[in-house]
C-alpha positions as CSV (number, residue, x, y, z in Angstrom):
1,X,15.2,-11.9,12.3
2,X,14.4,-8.4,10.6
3,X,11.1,-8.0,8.5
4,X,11.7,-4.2,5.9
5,X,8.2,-3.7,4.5
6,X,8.8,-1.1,1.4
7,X,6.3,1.2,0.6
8,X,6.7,0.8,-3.9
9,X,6.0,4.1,-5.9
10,X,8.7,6.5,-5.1
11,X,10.1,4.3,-2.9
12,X,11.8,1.2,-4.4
13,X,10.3,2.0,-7.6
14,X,12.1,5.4,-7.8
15,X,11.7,6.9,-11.4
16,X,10.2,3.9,-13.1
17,X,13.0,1.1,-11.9
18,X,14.4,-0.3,-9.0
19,X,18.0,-0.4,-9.0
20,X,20.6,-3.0,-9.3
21,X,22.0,-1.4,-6.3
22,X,18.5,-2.3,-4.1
23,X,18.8,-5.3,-5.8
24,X,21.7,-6.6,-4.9
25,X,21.2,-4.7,-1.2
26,X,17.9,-7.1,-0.7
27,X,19.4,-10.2,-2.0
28,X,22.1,-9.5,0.8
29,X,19.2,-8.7,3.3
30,X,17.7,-12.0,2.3
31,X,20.4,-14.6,2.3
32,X,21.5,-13.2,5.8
33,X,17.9,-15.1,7.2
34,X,15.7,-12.1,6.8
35,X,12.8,-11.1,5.2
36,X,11.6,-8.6,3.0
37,X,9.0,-7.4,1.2
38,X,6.4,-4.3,-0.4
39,X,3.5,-2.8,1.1
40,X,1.6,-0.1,-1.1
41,X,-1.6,0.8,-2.5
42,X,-1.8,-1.0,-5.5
43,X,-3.8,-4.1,-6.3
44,X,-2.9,-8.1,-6.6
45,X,-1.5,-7.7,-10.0
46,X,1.6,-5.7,-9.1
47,X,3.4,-8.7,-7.6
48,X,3.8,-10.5,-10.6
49,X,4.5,-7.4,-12.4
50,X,7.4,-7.0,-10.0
51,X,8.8,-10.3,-10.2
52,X,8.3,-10.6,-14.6
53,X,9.4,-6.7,-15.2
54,X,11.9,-5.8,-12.1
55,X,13.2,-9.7,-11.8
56,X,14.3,-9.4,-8.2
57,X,13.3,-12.0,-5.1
58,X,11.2,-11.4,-2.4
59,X,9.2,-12.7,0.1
60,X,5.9,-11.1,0.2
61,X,3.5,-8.3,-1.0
62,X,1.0,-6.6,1.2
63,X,-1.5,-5.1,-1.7
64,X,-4.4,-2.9,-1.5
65,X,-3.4,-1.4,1.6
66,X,-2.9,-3.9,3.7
67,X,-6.0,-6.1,2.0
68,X,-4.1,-8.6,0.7
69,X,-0.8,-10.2,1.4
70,X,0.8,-12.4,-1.3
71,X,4.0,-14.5,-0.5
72,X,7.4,-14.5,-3.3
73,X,5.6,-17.1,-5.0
74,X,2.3,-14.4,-6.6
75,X,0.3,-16.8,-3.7
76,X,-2.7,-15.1,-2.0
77,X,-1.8,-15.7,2.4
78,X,-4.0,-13.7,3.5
79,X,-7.0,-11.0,2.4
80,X,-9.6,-9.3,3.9
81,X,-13.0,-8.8,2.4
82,X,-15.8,-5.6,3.4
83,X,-19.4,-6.1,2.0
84,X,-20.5,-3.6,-1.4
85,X,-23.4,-2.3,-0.4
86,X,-25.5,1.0,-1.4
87,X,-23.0,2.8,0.6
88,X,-20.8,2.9,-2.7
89,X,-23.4,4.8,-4.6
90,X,-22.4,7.8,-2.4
91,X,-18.9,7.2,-2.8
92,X,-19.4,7.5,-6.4
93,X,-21.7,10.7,-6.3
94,X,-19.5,12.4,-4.2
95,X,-16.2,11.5,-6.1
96,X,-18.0,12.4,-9.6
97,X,-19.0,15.7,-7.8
98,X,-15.2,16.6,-6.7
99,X,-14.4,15.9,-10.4
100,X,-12.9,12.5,-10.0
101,X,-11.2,10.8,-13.2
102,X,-11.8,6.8,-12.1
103,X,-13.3,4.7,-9.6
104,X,-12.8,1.2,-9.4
105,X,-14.2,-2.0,-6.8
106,X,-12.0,-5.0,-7.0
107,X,-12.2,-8.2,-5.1
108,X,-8.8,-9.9,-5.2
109,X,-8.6,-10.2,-9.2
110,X,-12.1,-9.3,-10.1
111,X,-12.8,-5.1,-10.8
112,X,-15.6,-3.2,-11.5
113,X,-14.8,-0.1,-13.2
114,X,-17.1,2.9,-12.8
115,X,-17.1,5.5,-15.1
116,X,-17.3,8.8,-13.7
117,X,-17.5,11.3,-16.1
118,X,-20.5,9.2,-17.5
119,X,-22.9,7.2,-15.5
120,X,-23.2,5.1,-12.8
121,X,-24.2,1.2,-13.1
122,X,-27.3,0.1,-11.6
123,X,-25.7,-2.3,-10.1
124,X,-22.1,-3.3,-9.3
125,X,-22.3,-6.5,-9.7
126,X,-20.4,-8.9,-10.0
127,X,-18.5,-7.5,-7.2
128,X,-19.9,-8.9,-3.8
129,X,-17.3,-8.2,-1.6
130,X,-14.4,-5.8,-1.9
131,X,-10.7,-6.2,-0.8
132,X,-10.2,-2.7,-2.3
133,X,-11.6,0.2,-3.8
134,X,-9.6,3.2,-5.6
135,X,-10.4,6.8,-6.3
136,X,-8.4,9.1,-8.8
137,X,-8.8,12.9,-8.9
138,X,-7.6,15.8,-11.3
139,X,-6.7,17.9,-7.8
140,X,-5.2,16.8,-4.7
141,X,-7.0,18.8,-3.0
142,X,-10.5,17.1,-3.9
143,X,-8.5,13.9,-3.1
144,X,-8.2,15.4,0.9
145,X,-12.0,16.5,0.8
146,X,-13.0,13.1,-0.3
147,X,-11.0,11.4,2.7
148,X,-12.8,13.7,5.1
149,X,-16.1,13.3,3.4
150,X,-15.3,9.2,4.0
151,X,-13.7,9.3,7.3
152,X,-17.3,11.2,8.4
153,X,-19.7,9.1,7.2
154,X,-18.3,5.9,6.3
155,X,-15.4,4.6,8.8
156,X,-17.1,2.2,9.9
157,X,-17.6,0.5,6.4
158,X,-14.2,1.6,4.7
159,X,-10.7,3.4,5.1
160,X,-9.8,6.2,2.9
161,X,-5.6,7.3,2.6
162,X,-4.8,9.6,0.4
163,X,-1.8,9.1,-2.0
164,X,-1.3,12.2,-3.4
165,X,-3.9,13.1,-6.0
166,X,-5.4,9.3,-5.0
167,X,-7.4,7.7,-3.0
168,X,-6.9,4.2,-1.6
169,X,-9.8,2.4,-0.1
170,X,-9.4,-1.3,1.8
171,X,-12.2,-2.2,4.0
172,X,-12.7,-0.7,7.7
173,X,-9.9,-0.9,9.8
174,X,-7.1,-1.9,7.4
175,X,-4.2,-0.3,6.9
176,X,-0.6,-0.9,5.9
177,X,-0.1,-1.5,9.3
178,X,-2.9,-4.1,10.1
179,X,-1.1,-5.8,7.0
180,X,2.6,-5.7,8.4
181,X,1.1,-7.0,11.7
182,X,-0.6,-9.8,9.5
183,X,2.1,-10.9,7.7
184,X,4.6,-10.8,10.8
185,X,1.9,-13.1,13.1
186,X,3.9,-16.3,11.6
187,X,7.0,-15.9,13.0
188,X,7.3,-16.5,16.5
189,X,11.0,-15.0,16.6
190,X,11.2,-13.1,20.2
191,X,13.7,-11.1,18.7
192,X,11.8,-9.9,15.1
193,X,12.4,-6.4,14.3
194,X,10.2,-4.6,11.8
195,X,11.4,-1.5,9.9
196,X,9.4,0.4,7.2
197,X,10.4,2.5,4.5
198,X,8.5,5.4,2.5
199,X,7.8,8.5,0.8
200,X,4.7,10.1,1.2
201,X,1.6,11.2,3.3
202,X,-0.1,6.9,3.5
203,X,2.9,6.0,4.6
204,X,3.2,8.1,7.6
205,X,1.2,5.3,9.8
206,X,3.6,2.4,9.3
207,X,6.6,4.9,9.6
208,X,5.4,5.7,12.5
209,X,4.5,2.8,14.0
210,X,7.7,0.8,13.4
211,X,11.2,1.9,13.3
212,X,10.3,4.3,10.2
213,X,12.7,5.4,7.2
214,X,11.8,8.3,4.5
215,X,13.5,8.7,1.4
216,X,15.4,11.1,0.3
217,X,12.6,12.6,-2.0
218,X,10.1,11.9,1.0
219,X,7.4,14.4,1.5
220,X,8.3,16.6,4.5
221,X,5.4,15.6,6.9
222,X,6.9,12.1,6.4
223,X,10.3,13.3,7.3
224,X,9.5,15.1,10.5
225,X,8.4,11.6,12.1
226,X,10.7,9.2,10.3
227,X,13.4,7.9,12.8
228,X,15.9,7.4,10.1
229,X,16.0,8.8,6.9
230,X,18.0,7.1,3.9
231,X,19.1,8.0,-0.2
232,X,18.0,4.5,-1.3
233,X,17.2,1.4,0.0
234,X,20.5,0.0,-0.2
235,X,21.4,2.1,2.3
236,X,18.8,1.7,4.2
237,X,19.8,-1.9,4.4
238,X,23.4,-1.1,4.9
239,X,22.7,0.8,8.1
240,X,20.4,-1.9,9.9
241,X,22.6,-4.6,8.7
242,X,25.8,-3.0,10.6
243,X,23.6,-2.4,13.9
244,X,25.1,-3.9,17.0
């Protein structure tokens, strides 16, 4: 069996849509006994939002960077929860002093949205436990100084990856990766091949530690350790599909 985990903005979701050409690539992917699914960033709500808006079949969504995993059906598999603590006080300070735009907490469905340009809630509640956390700056260049400033002080409490002019935040020692592995722990298929797909600088983990794809619009520091490259995902597909 063969597991594709797609990275979604820029990815699939190339220019607002994903095609009918992915579409129809997938549903071939799937019928032939294999499974695949999207692995990004984003939070919980984007499966459905796939499924209602996109209307295409699949078999699972790792969310919040590997945080959560939700199977085709929008239900929650799998998650994995860090504690808030005061910690996130000088995650806020520091973001609001590299001029960040947003900062939100969210456990699963529940968010706490902090407003950066104005003050800081004495308290975060209700949020007692976080499956993600998500940083937004008006330069990317604050957004790699705030990765540093996390990976320094607070690794042991949070990952930081930085998505272009954003920062995603799952709890210590969660990645896309640590959610691939997750997801692939219930199939004991000898034989399972995972491949990953992506554009850009968070994806460069999973690309590398599986047998990798970039885009054609990929970011060059992806491209250089991609084994494959591919225009869409369709092809993508195409090419594992006709491996011997």
């Amino acid at each position: 069996m063969k597991i594709i985990a797609s990275d979604f903005d820029g990815t699939i979701n190339y220019q607002g849509k994903i095609s009918d050409q992915d579409k129809e690539a997938i549903r071939r992917f799937r019928q032939a006994g294999n499974k695949f699914g999207v692995v990004t960033g984003r939070d919980v709500e984007l499966a459905q939002w796939i499924k209602q808006e996109n209307g295409f079949e699949f078999d699972f969504v790792i969310c919040c960077t590997g945080g959560v995993i939700k199977d085709g059906d929008g239900k929650i598999i799998y998650s994995k929860k860090g504690k808030v603590d005061t910690f996130f006080y000088e995650l806020i300070e520091k973001a609001k002093e590299l001029g960040s735009n947003f900062f939100t907490i969210g456990d699963t469905l529940l968010k706490c949205y902090v407003d950066t340009k104005g003050q800081i809630p004495l308290q975060l509640d209700p949020i007692k436990e976080f499956t993600h956390a998500n940083v937004g700056f008006e330069k990317e260049e604050n957004a790699g100084l705030f990765v540093d400033f996390v990976q320094k002080n607070y690794s042991d409490k949070i990952s930081a990856y930085q998505n272009g002019w954003h920062v995603d935040m799952p709890p210590a020692n969660t990645s896309k990766v640590t959610g691939i592995y997750e997801y692939a722990k219930a199939f004991k298929d000898q034989s399972l091949q995972i491949y990953t797909v992506g554009d850009n600088v968070n994806d460069m983990p999973m690309i590398e530690e599986f047998c990798g794809y970039a885009v054609s619009n990929a970011v060059d520091e992806l491209k250089k350790v991609a084994k494959h490259q591919c225009n869409r995902i369709a092809d993508m597909i195409d090419s594992i599909m006709n491996e011997k």
